[in-house]
C-alpha positions in Angstrom: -13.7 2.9 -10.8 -10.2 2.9 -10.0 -8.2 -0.4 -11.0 -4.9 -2.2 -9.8 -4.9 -5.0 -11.7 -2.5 -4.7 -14.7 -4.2 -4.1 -18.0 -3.4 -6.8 -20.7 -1.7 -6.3 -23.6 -4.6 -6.4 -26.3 -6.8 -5.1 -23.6 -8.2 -1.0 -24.9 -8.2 1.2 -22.0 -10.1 5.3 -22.1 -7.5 7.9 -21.6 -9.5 8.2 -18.2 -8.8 4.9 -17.2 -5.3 5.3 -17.4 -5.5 8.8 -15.7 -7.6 7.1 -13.2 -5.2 3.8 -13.0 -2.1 5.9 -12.5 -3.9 7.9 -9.9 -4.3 4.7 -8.2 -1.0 3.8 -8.0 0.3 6.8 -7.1 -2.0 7.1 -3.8 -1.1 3.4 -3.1 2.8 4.5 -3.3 2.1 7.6 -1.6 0.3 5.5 1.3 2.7 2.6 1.5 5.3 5.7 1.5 3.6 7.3 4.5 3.3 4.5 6.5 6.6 3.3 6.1 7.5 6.9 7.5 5.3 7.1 9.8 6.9 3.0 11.3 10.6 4.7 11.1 9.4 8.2 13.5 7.8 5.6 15.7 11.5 3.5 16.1 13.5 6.6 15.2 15.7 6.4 18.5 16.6 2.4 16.6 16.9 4.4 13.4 19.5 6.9 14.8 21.5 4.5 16.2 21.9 3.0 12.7 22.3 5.8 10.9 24.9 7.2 13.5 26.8 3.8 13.6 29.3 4.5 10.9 30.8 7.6 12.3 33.8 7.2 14.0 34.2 7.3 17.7 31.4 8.5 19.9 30.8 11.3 17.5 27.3 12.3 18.0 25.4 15.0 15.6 24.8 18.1 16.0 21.9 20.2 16.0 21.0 24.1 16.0 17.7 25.7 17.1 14.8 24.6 19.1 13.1 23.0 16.0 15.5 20.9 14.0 16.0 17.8 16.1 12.1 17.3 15.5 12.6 18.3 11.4 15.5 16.3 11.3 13.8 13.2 12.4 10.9 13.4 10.3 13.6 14.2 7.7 15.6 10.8 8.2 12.1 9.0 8.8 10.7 10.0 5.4 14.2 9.0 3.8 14.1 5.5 5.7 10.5 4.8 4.8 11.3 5.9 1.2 13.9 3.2 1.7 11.3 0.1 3.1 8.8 1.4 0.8 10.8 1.3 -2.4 10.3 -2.4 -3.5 6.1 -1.6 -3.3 6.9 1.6 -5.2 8.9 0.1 -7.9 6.1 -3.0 -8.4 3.3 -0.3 -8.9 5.7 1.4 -11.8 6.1 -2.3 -13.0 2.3 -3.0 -12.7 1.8 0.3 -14.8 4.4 0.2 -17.6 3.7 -4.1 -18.1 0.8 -3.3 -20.6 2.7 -1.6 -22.8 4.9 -4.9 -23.6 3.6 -7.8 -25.2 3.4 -11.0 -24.3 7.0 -12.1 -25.8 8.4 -9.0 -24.5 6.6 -9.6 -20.8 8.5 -12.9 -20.9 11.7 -11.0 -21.6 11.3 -8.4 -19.2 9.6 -9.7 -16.2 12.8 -11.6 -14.5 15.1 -8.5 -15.0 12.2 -6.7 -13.0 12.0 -9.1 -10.3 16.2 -8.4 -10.1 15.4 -4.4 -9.3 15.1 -4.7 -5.5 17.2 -7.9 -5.0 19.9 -5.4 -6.2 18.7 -2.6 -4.9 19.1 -4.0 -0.6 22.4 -5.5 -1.9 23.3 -1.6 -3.2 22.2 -0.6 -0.1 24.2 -2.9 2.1 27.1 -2.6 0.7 26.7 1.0 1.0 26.0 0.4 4.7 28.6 -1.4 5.3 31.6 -0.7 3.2 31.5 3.0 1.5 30.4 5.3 4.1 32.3 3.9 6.8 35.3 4.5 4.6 34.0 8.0 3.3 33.0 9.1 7.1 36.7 8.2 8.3 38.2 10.2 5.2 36.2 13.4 5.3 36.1 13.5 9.0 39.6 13.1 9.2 41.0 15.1 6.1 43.0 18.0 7.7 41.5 17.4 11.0 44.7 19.4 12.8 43.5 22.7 11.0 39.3 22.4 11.8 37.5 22.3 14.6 35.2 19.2 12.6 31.4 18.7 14.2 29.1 16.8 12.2 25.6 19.1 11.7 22.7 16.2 11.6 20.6 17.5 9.0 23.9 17.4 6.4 24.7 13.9 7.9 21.8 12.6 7.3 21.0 13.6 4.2 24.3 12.4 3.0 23.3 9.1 4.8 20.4 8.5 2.9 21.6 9.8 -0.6 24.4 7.5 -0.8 22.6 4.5 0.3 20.0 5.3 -2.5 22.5 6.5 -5.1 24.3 3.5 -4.6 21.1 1.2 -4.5 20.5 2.7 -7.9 23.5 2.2 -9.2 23.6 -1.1 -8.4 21.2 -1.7 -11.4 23.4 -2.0 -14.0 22.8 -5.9 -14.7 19.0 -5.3 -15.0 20.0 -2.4 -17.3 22.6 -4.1 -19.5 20.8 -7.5 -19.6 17.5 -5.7 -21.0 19.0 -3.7 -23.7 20.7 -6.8 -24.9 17.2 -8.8 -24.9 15.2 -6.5 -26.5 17.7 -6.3 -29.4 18.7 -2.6 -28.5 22.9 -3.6 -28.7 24.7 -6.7 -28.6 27.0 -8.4 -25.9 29.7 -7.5 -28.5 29.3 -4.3 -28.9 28.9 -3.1 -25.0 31.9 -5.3 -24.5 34.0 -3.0 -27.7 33.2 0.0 -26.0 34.3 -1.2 -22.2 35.8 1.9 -22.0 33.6 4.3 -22.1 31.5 2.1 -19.5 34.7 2.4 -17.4 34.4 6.1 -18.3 31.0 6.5 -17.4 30.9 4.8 -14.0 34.1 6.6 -13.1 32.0 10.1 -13.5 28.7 8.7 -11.8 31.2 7.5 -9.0 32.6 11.1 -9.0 29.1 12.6 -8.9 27.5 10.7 -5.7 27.0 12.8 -2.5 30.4 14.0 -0.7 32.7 12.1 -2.8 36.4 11.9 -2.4 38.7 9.8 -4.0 38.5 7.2 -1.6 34.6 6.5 -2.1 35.2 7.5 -5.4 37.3 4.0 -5.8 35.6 1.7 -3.9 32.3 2.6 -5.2 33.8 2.0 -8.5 35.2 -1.5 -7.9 31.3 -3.1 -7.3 30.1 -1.0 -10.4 32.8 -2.6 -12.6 32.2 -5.8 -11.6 28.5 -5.4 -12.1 29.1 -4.7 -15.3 31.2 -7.4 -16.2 29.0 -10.1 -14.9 26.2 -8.1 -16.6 28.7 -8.7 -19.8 28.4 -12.8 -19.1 25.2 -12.7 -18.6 24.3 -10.8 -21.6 26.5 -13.3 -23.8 24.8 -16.5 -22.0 21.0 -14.8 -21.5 20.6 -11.5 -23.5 20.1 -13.0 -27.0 16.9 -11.5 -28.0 14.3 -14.4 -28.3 12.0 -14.5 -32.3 9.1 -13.7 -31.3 7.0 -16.5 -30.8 3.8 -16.9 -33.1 1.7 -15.0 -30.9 -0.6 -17.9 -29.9 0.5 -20.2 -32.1 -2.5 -19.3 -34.6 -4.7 -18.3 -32.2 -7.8 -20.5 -31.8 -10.7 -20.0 -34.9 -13.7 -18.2 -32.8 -11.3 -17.7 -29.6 -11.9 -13.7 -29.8 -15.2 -12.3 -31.2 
């Protein structure tokens, strides 16, 4: 019978019930995915327009052969539903991996997971908003006297999307920092030692989004450092890993057969 309701800690599941939960969440993903989809093709002349809005001027896309304005609409409507879908998809990996904490560790856990799609739609909007913008202007008008530039809409849009989502992701960094400090993994101290090679590593992942150039390369940078150095205060006033309560506080005589 297939299940959604999270298993509990001390609760013994059949490899087929786990096969058969994880199927579960999967198709519920996949449907949530699908609909989401299917709402953005239905407003897709609304989701253009916002997708076109940060290019410069009345630049419009382009398109070649009969076929591609039709696949490049699904195409941007599966990336925008993957988009509205994403907080649904990220609760069902939640609901999935939850069992395999216990109940201290659920305690520690649970409000860094409630923080994945706040930051994820702030990711996003600042994406929106401040780095492609910037990165359109730059690219489109790097050596602009020497090419005759169109924007292909296929390209365009797949850049869209994979900089709001890279960026979305990125914006994680608290959840990540702040959990590795609870669970004991490394100290505030020690992440705050080795600063640089945090600097080190979000300059490269900067470097490595979709069409970078310096100019995205350093404003993407500036929220990602300052992520991280909140996620440093945080960790120092919240990340201390908790003892482990006595699990029930000597559990009731005769509570459990």
């Amino acid at each position: 019978m297939a299940r959604l309701r999270p298993a509990q800690f001390d609760e013994h599941l059949t490899l087929v019930e786990h096969l058969d939960e994880l199927r579960t969440r999967i198709i519920v993903s996949v449907a949530v995915l699908v609909l989401a989809s299917a709402l953005c093709f239905w407003q897709n002349s609304v989701l253009l327009d916002i997708a076109n809005d940060p290019l410069p001027g009345d630049r419009v896309p382009i398109t070649f052969g009969v076929a591609e304005p039709f696949m490049t609409t699904v195409t941007l409507s599966l990336y925008a539903g993957l988009l509205l879908a994403m907080p649904v998809i990220l609760y069902q990996l939640y609901a999935y991996v939850l069992p395999a904490f216990a109940p201290h560790e659920r305690r520690v856990v649970l409000p860094f997971l409630l923080m994945v799609p706040l930051l994820f739609i702030a990711g996003v909007v600042f994406a929106y908003f401040v780095v492609l913008p910037a990165a359109v202007s730059f690219l489109l008008n790097f050596n602009s006297d020497e090419f005759n530039i169109q924007v292909r809409a296929r390209e365009y849009y797949s850049f869209f999307a994979l900089t709001l989502v890279s960026i979305g992701v990125l914006f994680q960094i608290p959840v990540g920092v702040l959990a590795v400090t609870r669970l004991g993994i490394i100290t505030p101290e020690a992440l705050a030692r080795n600063r640089r090679y945090a600097v080190l590593a979000i300059a490269v992942v900067a470097m490595l989004l979709p069409g970078t150039d310096p100019v995205t390369m350093l404003i993407s940078m500036v929220p990602l450092l300052l992520l991280f150095e909140l996620s440093l205060v945080l960790a120092r006033a919240f990340g201390r890993p908790r003892e482990p309560e006595a699990e029930s506080e000597a559990e009731p005589a005769g509570g459990r057969a």
